[in-house]
C-alpha positions as a printed NumPy array, in Angstrom:
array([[-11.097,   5.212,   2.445],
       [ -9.533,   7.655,   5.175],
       [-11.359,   5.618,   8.024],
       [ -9.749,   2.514,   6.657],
       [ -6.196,   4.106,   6.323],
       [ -6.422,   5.146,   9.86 ],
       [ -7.594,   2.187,  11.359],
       [ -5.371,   0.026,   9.957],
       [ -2.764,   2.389,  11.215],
       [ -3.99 ,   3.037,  14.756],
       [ -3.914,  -0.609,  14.586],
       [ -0.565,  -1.342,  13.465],
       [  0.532,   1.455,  15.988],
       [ -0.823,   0.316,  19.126],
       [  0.829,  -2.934,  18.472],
       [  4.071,  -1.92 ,  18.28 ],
       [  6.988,  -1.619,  21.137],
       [  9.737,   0.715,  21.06 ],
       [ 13.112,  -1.018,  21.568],
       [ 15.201,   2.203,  20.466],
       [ 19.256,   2.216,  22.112],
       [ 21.168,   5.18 ,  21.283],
       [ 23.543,   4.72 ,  18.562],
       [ 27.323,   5.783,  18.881],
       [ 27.811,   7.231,  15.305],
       [ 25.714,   9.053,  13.376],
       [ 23.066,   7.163,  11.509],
       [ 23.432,   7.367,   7.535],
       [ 20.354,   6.288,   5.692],
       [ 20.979,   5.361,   1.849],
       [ 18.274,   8.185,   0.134],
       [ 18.566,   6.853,  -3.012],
       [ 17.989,   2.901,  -2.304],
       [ 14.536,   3.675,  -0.127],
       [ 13.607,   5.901,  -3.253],
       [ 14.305,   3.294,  -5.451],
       [ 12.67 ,   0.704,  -3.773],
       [  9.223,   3.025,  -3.088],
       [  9.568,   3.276,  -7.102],
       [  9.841,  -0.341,  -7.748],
       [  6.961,  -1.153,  -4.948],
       [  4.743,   2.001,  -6.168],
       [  4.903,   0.472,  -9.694],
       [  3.935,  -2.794,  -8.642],
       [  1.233,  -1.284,  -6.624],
       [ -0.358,   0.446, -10.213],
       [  0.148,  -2.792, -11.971],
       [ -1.526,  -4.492,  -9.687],
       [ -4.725,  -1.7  ,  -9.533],
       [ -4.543,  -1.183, -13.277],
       [ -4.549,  -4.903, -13.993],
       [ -7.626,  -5.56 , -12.164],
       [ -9.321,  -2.863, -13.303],
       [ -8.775,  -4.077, -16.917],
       [ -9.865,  -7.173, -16.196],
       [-13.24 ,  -5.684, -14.456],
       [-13.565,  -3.526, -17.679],
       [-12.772,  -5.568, -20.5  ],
       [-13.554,  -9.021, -19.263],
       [-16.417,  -8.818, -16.933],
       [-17.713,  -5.712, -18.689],
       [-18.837,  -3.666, -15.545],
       [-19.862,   0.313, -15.981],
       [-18.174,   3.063, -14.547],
       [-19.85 ,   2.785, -10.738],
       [-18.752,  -0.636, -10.574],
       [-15.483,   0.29 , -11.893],
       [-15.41 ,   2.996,  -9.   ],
       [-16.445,   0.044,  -6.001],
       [-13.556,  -2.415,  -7.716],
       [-11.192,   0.401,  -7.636],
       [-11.916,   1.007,  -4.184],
       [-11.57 ,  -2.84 ,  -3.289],
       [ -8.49 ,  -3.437,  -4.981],
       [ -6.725,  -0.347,  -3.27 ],
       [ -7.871,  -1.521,  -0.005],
       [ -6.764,  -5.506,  -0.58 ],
       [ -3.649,  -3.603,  -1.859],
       [ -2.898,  -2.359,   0.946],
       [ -3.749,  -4.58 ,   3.834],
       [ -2.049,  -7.363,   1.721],
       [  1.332,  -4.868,   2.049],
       [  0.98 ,  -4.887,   5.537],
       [  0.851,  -8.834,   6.396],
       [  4.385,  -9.629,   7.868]])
């Protein structure tokens, strides 16, 4: 799971530019909107996990090391599907 996270990082990294201009005020970033939103995307996020899991438990009735390999899958498709722009 680690090598994933950090390739798909390195990735998304080294294909990146920098366009960054000085501001001329102070920036002011709105703390309690990005926390919101990371709540409201988080949530989503276990929905998402804990509905699929559910439906590998209850309605294709796989044991607990499948349960482990769907977990696994459905974190990774998680999270590659939050990074397609």
């Amino acid at each position: 799971m680690v090598i994933v996270m950090i390739t798909g990082k390195l990735l998304a990294m080294t294909i990146t530019t920098d366009q960054v201009r000085p501001s001329e005020t102070p920036n002011y970033w709105q703390v309690g909107r990005i926390t919101a939103v990371g709540v409201i995307l988080g949530s989503c996020f276990l929905s998402f996990c804990t509905a699929i899991l559910t439906f590998g438990k209850f309605r294709m009735g796989l044991g607990m090391e499948d349960l482990r390999t769907l977990s696994v899958v459905a974190v990774v498709f998680g999270v590659q599907a939050k990074n397609v722009r």
